[in-house]
N, CA, C and O atoms as a GROMACS GRO file, in nm:
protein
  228
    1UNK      N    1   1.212  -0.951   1.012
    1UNK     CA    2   1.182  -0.927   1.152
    1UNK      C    3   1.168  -0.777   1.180
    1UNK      O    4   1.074  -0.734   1.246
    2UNK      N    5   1.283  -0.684   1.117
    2UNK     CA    6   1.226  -0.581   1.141
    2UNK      C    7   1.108  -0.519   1.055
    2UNK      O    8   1.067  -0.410   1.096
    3UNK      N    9   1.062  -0.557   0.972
    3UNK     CA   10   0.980  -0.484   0.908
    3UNK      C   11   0.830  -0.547   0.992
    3UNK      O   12   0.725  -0.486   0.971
    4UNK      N   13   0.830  -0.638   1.061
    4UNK     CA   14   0.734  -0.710   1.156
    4UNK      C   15   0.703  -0.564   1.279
    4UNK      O   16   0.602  -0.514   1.329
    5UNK      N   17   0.831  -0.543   1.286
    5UNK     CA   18   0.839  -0.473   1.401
    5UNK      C   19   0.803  -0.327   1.409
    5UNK      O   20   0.754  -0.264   1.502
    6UNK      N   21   0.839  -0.289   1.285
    6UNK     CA   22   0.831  -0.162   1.213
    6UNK      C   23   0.633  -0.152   1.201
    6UNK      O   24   0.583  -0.040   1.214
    7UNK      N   25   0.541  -0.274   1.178
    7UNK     CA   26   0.429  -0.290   1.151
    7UNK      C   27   0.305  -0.281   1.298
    7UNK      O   28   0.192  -0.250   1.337
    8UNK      N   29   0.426  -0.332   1.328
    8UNK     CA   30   0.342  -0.360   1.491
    8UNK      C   31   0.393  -0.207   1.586
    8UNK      O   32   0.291  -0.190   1.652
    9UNK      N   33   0.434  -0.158   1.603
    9UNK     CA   34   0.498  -0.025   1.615
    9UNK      C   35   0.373   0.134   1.578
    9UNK      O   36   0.326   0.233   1.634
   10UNK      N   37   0.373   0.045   1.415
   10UNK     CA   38   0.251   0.145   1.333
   10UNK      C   39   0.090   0.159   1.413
   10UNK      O   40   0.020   0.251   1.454
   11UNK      N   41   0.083   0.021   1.406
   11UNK     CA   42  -0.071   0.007   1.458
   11UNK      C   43  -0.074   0.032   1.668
   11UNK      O   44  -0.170   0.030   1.744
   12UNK      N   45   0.010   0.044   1.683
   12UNK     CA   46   0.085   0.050   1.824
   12UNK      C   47   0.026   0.193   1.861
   12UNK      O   48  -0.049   0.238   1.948
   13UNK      N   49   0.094   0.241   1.755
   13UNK     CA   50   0.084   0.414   1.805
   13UNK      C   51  -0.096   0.445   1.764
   13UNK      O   52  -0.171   0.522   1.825
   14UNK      N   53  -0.132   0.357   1.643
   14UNK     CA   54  -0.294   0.404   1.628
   14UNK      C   55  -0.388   0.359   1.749
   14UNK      O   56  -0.476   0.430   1.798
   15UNK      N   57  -0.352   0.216   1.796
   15UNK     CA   58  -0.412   0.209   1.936
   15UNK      C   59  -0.389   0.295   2.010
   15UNK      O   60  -0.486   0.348   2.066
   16UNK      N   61  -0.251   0.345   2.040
   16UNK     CA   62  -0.265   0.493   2.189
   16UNK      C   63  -0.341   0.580   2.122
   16UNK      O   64  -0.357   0.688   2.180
   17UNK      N   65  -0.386   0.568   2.031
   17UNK     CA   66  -0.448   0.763   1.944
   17UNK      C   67  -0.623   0.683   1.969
   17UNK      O   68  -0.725   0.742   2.006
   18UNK      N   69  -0.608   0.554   1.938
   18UNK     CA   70  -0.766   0.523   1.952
   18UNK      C   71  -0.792   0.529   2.094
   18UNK      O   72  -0.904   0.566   2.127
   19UNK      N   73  -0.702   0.497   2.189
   19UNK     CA   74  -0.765   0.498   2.385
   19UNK      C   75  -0.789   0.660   2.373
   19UNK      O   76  -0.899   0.708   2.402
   20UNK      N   77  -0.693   0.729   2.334
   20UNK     CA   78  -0.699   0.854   2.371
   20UNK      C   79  -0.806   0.935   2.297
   20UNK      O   80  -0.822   1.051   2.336
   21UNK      N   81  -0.876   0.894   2.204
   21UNK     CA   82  -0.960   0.938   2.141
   21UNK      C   83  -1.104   0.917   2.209
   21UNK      O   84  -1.198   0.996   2.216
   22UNK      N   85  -1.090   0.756   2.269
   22UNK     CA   86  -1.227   0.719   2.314
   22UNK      C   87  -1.242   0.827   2.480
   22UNK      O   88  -1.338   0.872   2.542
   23UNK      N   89  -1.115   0.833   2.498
   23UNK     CA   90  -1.117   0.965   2.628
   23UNK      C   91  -1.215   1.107   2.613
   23UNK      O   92  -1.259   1.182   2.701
   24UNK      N   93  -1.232   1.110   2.448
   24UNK     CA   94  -1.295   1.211   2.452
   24UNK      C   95  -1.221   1.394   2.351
   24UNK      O   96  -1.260   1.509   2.332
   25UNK      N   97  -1.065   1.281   2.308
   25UNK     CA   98  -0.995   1.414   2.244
   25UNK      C   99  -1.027   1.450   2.114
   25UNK      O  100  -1.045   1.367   2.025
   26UNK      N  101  -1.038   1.587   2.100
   26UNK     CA  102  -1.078   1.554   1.929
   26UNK      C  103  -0.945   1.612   1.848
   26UNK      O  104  -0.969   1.648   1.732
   27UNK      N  105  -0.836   1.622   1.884
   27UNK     CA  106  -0.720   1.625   1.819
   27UNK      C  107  -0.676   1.513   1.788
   27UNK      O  108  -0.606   1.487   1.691
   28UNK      N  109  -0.746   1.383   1.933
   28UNK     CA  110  -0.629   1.283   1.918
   28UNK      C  111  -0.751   1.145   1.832
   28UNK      O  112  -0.719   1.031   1.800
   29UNK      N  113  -0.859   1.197   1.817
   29UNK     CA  114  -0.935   1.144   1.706
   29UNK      C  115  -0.911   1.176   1.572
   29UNK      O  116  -0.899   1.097   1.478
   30UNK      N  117  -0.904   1.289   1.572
   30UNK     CA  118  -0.843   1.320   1.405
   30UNK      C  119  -0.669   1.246   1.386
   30UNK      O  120  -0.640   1.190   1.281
   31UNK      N  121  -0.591   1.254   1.476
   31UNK     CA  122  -0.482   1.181   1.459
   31UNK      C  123  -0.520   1.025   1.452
   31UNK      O  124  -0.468   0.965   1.358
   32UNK      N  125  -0.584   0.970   1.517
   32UNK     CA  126  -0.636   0.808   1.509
   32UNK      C  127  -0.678   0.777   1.365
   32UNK      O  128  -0.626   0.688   1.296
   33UNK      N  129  -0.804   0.881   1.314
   33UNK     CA  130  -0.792   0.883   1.183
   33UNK      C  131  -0.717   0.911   1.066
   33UNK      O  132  -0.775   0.878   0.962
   34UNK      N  133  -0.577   0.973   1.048
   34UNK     CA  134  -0.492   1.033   1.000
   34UNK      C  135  -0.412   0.895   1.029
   34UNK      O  136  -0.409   0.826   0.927
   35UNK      N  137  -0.363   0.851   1.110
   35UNK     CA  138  -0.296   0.708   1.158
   35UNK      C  139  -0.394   0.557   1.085
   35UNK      O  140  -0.341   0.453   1.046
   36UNK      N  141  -0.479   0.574   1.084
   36UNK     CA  142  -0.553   0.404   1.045
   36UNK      C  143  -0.530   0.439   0.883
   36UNK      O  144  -0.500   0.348   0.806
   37UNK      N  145  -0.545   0.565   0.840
   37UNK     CA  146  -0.578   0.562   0.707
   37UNK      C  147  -0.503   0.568   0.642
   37UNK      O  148  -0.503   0.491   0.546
   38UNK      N  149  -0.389   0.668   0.659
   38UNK     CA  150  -0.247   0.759   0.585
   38UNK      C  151  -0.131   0.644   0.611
   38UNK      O  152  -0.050   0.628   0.520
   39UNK      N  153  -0.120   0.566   0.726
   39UNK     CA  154   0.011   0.531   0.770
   39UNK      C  155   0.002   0.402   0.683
   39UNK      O  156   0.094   0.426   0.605
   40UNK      N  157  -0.046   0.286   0.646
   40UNK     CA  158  -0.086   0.210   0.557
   40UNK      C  159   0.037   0.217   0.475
   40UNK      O  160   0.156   0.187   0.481
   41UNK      N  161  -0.067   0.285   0.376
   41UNK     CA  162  -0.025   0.354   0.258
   41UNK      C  163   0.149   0.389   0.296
   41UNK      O  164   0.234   0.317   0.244
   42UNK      N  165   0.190   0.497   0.383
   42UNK     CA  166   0.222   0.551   0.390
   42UNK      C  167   0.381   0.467   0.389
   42UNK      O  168   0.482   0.508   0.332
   43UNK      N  169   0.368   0.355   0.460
   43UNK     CA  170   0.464   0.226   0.522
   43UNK      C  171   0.469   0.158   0.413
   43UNK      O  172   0.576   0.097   0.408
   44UNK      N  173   0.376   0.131   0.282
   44UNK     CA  174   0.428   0.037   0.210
   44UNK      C  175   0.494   0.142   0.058
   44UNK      O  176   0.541   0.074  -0.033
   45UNK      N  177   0.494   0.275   0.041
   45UNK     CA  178   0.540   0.382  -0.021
   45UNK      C  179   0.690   0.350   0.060
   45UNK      O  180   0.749   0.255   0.009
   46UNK      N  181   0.754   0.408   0.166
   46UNK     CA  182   0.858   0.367   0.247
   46UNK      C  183   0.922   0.250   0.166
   46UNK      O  184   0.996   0.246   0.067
   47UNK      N  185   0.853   0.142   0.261
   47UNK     CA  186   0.948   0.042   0.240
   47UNK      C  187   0.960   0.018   0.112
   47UNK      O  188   1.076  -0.013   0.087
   48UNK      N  189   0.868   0.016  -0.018
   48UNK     CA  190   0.914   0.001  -0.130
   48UNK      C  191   1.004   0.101  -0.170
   48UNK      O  192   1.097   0.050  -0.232
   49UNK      N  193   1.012   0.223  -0.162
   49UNK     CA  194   1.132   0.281  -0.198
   49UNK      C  195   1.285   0.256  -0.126
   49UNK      O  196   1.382   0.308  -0.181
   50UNK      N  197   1.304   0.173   0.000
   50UNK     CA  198   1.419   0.133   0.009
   50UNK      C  199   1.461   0.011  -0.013
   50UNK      O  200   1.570  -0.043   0.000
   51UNK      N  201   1.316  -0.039  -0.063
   51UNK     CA  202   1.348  -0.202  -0.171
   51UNK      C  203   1.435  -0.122  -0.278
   51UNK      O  204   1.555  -0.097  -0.273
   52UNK      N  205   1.307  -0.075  -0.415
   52UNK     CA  206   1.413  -0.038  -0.505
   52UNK      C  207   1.570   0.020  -0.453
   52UNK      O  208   1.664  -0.041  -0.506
   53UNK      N  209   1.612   0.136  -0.352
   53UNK     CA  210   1.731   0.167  -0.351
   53UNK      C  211   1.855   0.080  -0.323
   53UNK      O  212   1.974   0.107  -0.337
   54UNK      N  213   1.779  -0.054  -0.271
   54UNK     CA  214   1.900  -0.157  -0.224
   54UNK      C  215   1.904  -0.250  -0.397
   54UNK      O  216   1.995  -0.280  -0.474
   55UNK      N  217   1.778  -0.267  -0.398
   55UNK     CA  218   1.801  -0.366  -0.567
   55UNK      C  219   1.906  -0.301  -0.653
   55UNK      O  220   1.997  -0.378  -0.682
   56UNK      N  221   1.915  -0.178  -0.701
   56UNK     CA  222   2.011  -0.076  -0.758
   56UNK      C  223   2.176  -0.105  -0.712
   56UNK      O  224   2.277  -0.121  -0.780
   57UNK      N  225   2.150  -0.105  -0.551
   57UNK     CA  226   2.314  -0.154  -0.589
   57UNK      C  227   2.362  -0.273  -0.555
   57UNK      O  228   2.478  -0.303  -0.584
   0.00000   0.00000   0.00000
């Protein structure tokens, strides 16, 4: 459940960066892009490293 939550949260914040982008920002377009692409990745690097640290003990 939390990792549901943790997912929906992710794409949460790329929707406010995508409204705010279609506004016209180009900081908050490069963050929209930096968010759809990096955070992915970025969330399943995460959570697999506190898989392995719990399997360990």
């Amino acid at each position: 459940m939390m990792l549901l939550m943790l997912i929906v949260s992710v794409v949460g914040a790329a929707a406010s960066y995508f409204v705010r982008a279609m506004q016209g920002g180009r900081a908050a377009q490069l963050a929209f892009i930096l968010f759809t692409l990096a955070a992915p990745l970025l969330l399943v690097v995460i959570v697999s490293l506190i898989q392995s640290i719990f399997r360990r003990r």
